[in-house]
PATOR-131564 format. One record per atom (N, C-alpha, C, O): residue in one letter; x, y, z. Coordinates in steps of 0.1 Angstrom, whole numbers, plus 5000, padded with zeros to 4 digits. Each point is the difference from the previous one (the first is absolute). Layout:
<sites>
AXYZ/...
</sites>
This chain:
<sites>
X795630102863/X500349874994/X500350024985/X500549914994/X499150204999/X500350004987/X501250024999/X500549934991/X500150135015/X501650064997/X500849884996/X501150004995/X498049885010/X501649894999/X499549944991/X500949964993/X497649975000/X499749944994/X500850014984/X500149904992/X500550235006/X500749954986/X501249955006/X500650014990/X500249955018/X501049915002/X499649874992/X500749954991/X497949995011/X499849904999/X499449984983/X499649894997/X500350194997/X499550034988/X500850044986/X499849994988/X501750105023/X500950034988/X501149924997/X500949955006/X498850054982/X501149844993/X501650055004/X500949925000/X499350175002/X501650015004/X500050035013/X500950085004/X498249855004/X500249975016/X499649925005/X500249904992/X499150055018/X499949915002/X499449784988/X500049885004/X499550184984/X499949894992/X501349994996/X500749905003/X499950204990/X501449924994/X501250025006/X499950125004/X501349835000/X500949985000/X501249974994/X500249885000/X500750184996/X500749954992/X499649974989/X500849924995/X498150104996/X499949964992/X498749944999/X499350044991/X500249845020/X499649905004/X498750055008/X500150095008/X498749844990/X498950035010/X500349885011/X500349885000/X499550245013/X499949965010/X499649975013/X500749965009/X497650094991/X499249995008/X499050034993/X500150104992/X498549835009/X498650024997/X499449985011/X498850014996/X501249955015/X499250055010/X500250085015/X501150025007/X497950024995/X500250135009/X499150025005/X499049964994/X500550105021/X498850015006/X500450165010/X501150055003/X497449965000/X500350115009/X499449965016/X498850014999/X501649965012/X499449945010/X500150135014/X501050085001/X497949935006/X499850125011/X501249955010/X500149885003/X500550195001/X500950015013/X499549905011/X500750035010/X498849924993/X498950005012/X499449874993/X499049975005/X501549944984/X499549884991/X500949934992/X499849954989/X501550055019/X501049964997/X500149804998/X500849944993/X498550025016/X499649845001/X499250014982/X499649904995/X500350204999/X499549974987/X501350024990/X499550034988/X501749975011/X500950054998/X500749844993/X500149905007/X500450104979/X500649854999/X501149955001/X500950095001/X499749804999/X501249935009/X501050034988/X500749905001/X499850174988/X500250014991/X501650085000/X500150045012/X500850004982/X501250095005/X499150114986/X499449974990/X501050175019/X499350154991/X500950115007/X500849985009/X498850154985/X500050075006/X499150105007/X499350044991/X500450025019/X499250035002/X499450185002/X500450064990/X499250005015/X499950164996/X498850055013/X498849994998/X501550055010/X499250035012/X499350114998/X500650105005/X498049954987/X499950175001/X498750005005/X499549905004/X499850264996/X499150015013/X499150004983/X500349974988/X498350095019/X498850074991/X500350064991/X499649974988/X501350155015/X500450154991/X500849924993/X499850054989/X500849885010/X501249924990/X501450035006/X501049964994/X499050115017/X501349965007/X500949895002/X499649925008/X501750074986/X500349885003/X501250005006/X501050054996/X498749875020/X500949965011/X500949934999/X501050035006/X499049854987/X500849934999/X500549934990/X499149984991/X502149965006/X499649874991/X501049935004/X501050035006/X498649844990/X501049925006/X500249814993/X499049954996/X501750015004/X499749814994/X500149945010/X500650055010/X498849794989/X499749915008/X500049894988/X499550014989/X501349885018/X500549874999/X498149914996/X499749934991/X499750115021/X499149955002/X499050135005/X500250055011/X498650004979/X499650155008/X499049955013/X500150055011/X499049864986/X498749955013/X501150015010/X499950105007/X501649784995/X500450015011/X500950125007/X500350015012/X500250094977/X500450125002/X499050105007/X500550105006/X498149884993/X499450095004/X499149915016/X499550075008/X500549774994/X499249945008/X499950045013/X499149965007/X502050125000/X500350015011/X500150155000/X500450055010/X499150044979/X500450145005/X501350004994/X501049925000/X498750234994/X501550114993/X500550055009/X499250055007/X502449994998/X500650025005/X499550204999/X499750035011/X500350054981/X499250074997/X498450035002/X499650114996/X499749825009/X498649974998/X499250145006/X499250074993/X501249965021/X499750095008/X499750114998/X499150065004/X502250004985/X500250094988/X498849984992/X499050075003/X501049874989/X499549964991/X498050025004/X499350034991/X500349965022/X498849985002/X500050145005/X498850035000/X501750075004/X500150135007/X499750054982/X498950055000/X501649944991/X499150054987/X498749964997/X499850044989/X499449925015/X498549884999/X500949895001/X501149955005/X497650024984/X500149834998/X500849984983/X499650014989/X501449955016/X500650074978/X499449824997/X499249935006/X501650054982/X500049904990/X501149974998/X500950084998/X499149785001/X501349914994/X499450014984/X498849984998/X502150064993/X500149964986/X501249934999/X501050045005/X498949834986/X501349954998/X500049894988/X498949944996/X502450044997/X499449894983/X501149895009/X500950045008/X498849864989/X500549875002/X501150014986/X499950054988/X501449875018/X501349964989/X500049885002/X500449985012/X499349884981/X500149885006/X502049994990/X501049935003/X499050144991/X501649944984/X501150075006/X501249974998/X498350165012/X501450095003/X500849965010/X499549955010/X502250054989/X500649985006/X499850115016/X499250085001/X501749905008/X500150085011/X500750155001/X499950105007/X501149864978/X500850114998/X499050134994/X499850125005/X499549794981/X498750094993/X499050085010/X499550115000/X500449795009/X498850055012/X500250115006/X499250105001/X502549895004/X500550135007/X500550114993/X500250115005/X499949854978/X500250114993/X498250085000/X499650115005/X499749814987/X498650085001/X499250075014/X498950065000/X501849915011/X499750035009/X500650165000/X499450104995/X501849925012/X501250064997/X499450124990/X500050125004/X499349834981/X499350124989/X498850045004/X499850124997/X498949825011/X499450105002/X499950035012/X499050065003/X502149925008/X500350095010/X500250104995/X499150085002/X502249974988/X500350104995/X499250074992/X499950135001/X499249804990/X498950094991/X498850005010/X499350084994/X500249905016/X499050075014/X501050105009/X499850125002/X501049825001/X500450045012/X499050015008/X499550115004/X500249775000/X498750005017/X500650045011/X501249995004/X497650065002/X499850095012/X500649965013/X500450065010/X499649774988/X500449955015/X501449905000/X500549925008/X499850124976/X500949884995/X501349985012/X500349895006/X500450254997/X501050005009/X500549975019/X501250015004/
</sites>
């Protein structure tokens, strides 16, 4: 879990934007505790114990993105039990979303992204 926490910490990634601060909150929730997860548009970051990280991905809405099960999940639970990390964007457009998404696909490159 450490591996990703400076995402959320370093000012030229996920706080600023353009210029602009753009998320201050952020949680980390167990795979398996996703009904604790909030209704909020983020992005999110799937990794195990070791700091592996499986996936990442945005949601419009993350509770209801995750309410029913990841299309991935199965994957996902064959590693343990990982962790959702993820910061809430309430200001970003869909374009911004898919751009920062898009950047740390490329700067992880996760395990199960493809």
């Amino acid at each position: 879990i450490n591996k990703l926490i400076e995402f959320s910490s370093s000012p030229d990634d996920i706080f600023l934007y353009e210029g602009k601060e753009i998320s201050s909150e952020y949680g980390i929730v167990p795979i398996d505790a996703t009904e604790d997860l909030p209704e909020y548009q983020a992005i999110y970051f799937v990794i195990t114990d070791d700091d592996e990280i499986l996936y990442i991905g945005r949601a419009k809405n993350l509770f209801e993105r995750w309410r029913t099960g990841h299309h991935k999940s199965v994957k996902f639970f064959e590693k343990g039990i990982p962790f959702i990390i993820y910061a809430i964007f309430h200001e970003l457009s869909r374009s911004e979303m898919s751009f920062l998404e898009r950047y740390y696909i490329k700067k992880h490159n996760p395990t199960l992204q493809g």
